[in-house]
C-alpha positions as CSV (number, residue, x, y, z in Angstrom):
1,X,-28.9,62.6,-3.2
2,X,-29.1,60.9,0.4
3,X,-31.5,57.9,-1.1
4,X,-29.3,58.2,-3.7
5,X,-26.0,57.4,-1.3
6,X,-28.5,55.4,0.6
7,X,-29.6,52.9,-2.0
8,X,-26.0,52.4,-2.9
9,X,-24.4,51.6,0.2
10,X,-27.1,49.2,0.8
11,X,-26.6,47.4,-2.6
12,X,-22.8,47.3,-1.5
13,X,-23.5,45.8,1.8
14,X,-25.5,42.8,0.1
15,X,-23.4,42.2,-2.1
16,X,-20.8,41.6,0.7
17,X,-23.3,40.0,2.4
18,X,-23.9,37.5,-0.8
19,X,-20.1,37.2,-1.1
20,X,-19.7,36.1,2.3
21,X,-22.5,33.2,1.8
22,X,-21.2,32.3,-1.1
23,X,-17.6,31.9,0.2
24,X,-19.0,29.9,3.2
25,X,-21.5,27.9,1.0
26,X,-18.2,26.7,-1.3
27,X,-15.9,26.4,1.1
28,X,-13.2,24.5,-0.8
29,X,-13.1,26.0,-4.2
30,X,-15.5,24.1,-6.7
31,X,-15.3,24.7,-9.9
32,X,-19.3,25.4,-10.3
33,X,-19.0,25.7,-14.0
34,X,-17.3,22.6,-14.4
35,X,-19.1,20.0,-17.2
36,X,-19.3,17.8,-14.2
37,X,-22.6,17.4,-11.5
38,X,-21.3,19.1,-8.7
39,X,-22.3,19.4,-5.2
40,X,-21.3,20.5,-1.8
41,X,-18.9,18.5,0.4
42,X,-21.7,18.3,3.4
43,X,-24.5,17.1,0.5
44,X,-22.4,14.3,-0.5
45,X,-22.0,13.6,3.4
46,X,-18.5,15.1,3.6
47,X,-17.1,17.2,6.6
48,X,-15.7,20.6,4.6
49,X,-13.4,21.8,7.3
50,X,-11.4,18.2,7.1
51,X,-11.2,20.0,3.4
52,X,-10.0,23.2,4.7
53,X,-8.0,21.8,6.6
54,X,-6.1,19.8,3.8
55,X,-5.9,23.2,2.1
56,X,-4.1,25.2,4.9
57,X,-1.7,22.1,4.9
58,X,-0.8,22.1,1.1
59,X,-0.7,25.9,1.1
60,X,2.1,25.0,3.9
61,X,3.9,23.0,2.1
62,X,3.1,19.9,4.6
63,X,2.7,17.3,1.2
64,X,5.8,19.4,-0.8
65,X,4.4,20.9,-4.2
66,X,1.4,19.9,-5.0
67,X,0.1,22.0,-7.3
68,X,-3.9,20.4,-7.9
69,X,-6.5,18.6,-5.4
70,X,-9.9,17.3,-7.0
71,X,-12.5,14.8,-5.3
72,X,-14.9,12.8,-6.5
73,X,-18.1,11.0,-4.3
74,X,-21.4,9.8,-5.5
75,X,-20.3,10.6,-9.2
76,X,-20.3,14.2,-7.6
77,X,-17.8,16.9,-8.3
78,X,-17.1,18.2,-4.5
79,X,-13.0,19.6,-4.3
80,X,-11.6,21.0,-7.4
81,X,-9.0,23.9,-6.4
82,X,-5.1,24.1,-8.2
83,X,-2.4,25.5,-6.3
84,X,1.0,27.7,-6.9
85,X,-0.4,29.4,-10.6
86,X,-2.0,26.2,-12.0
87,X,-5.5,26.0,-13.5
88,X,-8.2,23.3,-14.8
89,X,-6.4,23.5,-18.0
90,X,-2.8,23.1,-17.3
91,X,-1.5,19.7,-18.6
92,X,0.4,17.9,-16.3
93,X,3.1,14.7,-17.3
94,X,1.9,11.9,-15.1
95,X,4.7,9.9,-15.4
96,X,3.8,6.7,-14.3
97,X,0.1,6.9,-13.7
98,X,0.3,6.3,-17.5
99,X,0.7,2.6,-16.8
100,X,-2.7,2.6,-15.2
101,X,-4.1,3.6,-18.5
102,X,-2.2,1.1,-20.2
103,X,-3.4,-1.8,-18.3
104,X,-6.8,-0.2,-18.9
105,X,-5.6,-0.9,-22.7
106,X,-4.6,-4.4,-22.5
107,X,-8.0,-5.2,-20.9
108,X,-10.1,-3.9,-24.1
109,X,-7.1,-5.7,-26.5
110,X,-8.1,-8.9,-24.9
111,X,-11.8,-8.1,-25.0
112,X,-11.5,-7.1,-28.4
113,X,-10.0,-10.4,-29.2
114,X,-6.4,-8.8,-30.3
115,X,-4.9,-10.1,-27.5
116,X,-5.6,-13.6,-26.6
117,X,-5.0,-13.7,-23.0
118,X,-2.9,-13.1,-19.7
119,X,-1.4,-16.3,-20.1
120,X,-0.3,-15.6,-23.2
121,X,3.4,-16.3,-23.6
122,X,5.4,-12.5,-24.2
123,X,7.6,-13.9,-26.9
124,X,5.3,-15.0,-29.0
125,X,5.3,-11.6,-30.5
126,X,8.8,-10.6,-30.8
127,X,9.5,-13.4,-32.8
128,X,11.4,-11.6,-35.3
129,X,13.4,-9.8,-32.6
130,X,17.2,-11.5,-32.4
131,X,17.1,-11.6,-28.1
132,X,20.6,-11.5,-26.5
133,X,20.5,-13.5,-23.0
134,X,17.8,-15.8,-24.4
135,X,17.1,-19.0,-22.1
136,X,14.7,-21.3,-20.8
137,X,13.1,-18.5,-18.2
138,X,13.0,-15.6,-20.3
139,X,10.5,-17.9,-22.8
140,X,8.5,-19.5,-20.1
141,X,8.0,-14.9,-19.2
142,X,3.8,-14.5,-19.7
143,X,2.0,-10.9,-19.9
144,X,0.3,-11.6,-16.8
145,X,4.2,-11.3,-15.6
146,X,4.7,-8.5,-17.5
147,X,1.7,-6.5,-16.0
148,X,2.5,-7.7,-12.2
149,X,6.4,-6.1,-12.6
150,X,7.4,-9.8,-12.4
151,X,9.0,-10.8,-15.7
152,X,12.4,-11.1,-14.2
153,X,14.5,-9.4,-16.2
154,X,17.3,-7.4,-14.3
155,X,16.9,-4.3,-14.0
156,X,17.7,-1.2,-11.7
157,X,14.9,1.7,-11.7
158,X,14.1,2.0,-8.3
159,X,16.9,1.1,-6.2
160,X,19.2,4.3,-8.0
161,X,18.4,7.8,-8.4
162,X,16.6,8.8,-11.3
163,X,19.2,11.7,-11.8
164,X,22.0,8.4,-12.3
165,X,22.5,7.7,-15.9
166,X,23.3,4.4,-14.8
167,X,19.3,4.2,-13.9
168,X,18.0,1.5,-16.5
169,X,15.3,4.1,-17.2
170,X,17.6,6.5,-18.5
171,X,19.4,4.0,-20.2
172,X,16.1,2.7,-21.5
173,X,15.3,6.0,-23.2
174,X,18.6,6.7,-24.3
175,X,18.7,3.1,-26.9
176,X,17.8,3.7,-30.2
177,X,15.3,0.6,-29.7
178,X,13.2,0.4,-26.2
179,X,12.2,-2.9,-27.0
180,X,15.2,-4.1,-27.7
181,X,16.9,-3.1,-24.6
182,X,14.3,-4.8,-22.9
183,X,13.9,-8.2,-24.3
184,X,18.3,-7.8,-24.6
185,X,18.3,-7.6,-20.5
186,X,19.8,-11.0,-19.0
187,X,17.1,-12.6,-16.5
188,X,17.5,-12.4,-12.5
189,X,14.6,-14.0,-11.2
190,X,12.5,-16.8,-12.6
191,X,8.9,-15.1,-14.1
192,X,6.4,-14.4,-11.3
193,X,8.3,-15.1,-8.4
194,X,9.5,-11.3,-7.6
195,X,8.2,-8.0,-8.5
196,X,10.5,-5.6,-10.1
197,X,9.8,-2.0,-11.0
198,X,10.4,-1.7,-15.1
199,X,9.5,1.4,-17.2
200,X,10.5,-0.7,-19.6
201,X,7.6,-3.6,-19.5
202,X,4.5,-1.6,-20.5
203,X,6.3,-0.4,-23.5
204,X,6.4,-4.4,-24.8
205,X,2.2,-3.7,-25.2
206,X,3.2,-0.6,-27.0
207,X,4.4,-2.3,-29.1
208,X,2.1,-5.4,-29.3
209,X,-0.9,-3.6,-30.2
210,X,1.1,-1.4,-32.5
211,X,2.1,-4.6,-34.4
212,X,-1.4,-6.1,-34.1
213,X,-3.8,-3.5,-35.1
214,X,-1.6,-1.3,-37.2
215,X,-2.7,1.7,-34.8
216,X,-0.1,3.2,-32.4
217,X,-1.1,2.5,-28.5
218,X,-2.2,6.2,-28.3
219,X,-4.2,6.1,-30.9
220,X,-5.8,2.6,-30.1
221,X,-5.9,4.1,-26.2
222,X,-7.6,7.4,-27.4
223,X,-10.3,5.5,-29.8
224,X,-11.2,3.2,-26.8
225,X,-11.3,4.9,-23.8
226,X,-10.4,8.9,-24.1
227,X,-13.7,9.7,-26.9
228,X,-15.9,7.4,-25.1
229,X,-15.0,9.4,-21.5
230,X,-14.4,12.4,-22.9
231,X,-10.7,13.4,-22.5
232,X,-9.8,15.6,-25.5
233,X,-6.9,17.7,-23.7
234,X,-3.7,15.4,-23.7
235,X,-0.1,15.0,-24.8
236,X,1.5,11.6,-25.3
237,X,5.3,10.9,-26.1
238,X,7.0,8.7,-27.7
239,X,9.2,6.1,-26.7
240,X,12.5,5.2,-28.9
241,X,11.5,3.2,-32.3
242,X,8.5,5.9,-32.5
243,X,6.4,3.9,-30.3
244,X,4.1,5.1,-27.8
245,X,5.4,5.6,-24.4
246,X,2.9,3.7,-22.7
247,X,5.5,3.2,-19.4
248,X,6.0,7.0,-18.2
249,X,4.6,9.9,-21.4
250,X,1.2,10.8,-20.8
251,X,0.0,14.5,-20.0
252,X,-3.4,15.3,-18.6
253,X,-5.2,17.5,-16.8
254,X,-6.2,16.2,-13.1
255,X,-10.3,16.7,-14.1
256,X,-9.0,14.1,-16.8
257,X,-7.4,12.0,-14.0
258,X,-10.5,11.9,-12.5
259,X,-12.6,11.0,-15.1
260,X,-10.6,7.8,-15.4
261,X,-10.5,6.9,-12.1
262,X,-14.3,6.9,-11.9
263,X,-14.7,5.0,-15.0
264,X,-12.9,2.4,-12.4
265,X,-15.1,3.1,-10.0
266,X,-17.7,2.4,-12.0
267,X,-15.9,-1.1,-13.2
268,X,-15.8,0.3,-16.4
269,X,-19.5,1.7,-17.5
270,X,-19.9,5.0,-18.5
271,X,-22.9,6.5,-19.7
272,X,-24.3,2.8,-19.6
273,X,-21.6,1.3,-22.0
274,X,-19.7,-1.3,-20.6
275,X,-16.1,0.3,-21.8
276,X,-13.6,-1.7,-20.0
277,X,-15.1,-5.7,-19.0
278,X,-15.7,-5.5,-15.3
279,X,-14.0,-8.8,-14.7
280,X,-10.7,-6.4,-16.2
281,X,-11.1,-4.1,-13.8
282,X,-11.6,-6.6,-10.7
283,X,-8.3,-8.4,-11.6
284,X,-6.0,-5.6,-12.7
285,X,-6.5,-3.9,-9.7
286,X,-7.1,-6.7,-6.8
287,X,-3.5,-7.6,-5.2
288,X,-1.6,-9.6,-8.1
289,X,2.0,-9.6,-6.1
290,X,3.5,-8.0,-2.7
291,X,6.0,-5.6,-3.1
292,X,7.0,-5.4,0.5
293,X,5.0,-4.8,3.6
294,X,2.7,-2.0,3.4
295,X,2.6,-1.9,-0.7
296,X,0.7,-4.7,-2.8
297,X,0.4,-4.4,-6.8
298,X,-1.8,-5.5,-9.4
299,X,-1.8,-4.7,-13.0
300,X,-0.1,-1.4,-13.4
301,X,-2.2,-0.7,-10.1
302,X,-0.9,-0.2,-6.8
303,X,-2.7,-1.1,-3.6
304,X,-2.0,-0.9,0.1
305,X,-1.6,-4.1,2.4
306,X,-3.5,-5.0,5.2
307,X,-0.9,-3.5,7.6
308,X,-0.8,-0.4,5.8
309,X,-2.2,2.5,8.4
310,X,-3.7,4.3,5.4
311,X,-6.3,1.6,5.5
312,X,-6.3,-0.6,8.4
313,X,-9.2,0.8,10.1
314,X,-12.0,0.9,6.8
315,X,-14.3,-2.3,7.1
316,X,-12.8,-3.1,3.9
317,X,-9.5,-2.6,2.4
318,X,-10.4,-1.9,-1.1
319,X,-8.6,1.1,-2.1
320,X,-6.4,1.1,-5.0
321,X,-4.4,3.7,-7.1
322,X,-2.5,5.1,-9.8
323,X,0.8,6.8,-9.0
324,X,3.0,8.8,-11.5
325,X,7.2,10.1,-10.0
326,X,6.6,13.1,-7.9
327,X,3.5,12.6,-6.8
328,X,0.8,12.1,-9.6
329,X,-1.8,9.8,-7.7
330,X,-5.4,8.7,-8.9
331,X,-7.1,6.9,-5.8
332,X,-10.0,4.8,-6.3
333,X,-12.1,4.5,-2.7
334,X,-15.1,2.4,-3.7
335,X,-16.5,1.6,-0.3
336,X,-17.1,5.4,-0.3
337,X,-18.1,6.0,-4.5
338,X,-14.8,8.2,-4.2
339,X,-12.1,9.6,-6.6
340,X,-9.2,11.5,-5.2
341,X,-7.0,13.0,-7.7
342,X,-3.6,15.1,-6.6
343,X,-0.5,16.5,-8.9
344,X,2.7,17.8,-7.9
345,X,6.4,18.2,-8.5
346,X,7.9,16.6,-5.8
347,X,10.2,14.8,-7.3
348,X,12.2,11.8,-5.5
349,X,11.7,14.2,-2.5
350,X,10.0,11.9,-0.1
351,X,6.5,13.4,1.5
352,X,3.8,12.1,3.1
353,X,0.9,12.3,0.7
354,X,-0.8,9.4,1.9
355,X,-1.4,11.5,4.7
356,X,-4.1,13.1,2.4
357,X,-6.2,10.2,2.6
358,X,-5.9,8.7,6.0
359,X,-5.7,11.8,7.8
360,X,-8.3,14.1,5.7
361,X,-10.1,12.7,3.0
362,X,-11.0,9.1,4.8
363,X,-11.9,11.4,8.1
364,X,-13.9,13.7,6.7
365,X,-17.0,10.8,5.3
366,X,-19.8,11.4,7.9
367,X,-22.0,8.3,6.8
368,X,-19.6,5.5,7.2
């Protein structure tokens, strides 16, 4: 009975024992039976306890609610851990990160030939649309304006609250007819001159390749990118007039998120098919227009200026990312092969989540 008692408390003390390594050999939560490769932080040359770090400060509340954290490097899954009850499976809405996807969209259009071009004038198809305000500005608008958030139409998204029915968003998605309350909006600048946050804009290629291919924009997005990269767990609403809402209705999962920010990484190969033209991915996320000091934008992509603190030390600034209202960021690091995905539910509360790169993530590379 006393080898007996014997042999079990040894088996007890190495499982502890294999517990403990394990705990110390993942230190940040990997997911190891994730589709993905995955790998250590330290074998992709990344400093874990910057990691843990991060972790003690979300679980603080330092960043507000964010509720998932997942890293990418060297087409590597290193960080995948959720926070406050949420799980790999839990769809979240993006909000505006689903403007990302949509420029992705508008780059296959044109490869495809649906599209002809970025120079292509807008109202060229919404010619049997009956436009209020019509004038010599509002034709000469092009989609190249339209993806940079410089059509010029007036419009007030940003500069009110969300919660203000007066917002143009909320007005937007109250109309019975999202494009026509967009194409109906007088013009305040002339196109490309000024960038101006619209909702409204990325629902006009909604509509365009709905018109052109006879598939809705989800549908078109989900033959085209989502089966070739294999995102099969979504939701996607609709914008008024039953067309996809291609400005702010996308649900994913942050894995998802991920997957399509290294699909940029990769300028737009995966699995050795060339899914999105590289030249598309160069332009619609290289600086197209400056929205004020510290922020630049391309299409549908943001990207931080020169003076921007985030970036100002890297030998090159070439970060670029998604964002989504509350806090729904993709960033795309490709000087390091990186993808940093985050969620949360922050609403117009205003925290420092770009803290999570420059002060964690962009720290923690050891082979720079």
């Amino acid at each position: 009975m006393k080898k007996r008692n014997l042999y079990i408390s040894f088996l007890f003390i190495t499982l502890l024992l294999l517990i403990s390594c394990s705990n110390n050999n993942n230190p940040v939560g990997v997911d190891y039976s994730s589709p993905w490769t995955t790998s250590t932080p330290e074998t992709q040359n990344v400093d874990s306890k910057y990691l843990n770090d991060l972790v003690t400060q979300i679980n603080d509340n330092t960043f507000g609610n964010v509720q998932s954290l997942v890293i990418l490097r060297n087409d590597n899954l290193i960080f995948e851990k959720y926070f406050r009850g949420y799980a790999r499976e839990t769809l979240h809405h993006v909000y505006s990160v689903t403007k990302s996807f949509t420029s992705a969209m508008v780059g296959i259009a044109i490869q495809q030939g649906i599209i002809s071009g970025i120079n292509e004038k807008l109202m060229n198809y919404f010619k049997d649309y009956n436009i209020q305000n019509s004038d010599t500005s509002k034709s000469s608008i092009t989609l190249r304006n339209v993806l940079t958030m410089s059509a010029g139409f007036q419009w007030n998204e940003l500069s009110i609250p969300y919660s203000d029915t007066n917002n143009d968003f909320n007005k937007l998605f109250a109309s019975s007819d999202a494009i026509q309350y967009v194409l109906d909006k007088p013009m305040q600048n002339y196109p490309g001159t000024k960038f101006r946050y619209n909702t409204g804009l990325p629902l006009l290629f909604s509509f365009i390749i709905q018109e052109e291919t006879g598939k809705s924009a989800e549908t078109f997005t989900v033959e085209n990118i989502f089966k070739k990269i294999g995102i099969t767990s979504y939701k996607w609403d609709n914008a008024p007039k039953g067309i996809t809402n291609t400005g702010s209705g996308l649900f994913l999962r942050p894995i998802d998120m991920a997957l399509f920010g290294q699909l940029f990484l990769n300028r737009g190969v995966w699995n050795g098919e060339q899914i999105i033209r590289s030249d598309w991915v160069d332009i619609s996320t290289a600086n197209s227009i400056s929205v004020n000091s510290n922020i630049d934008y391309g299409f549908y992509w943001w990207r931080y200026s020169k003076l921007n603190s985030v970036v100002n030390t890297l030998p090159v600034n070439d970060v670029y990312f998604a964002y989504g209202y509350g806090d729904q960021i993709i960033w795309v690091i490709p000087q390091y092969k990186m993808v940093v995905v985050i969620t949360a539910d922050n609403g117009e509360n205003n925290f420092p989540t770009d803290n999570i790169i420059k002060n964690y993530v962009l720290p923690s590379i050891t082979n720079k």
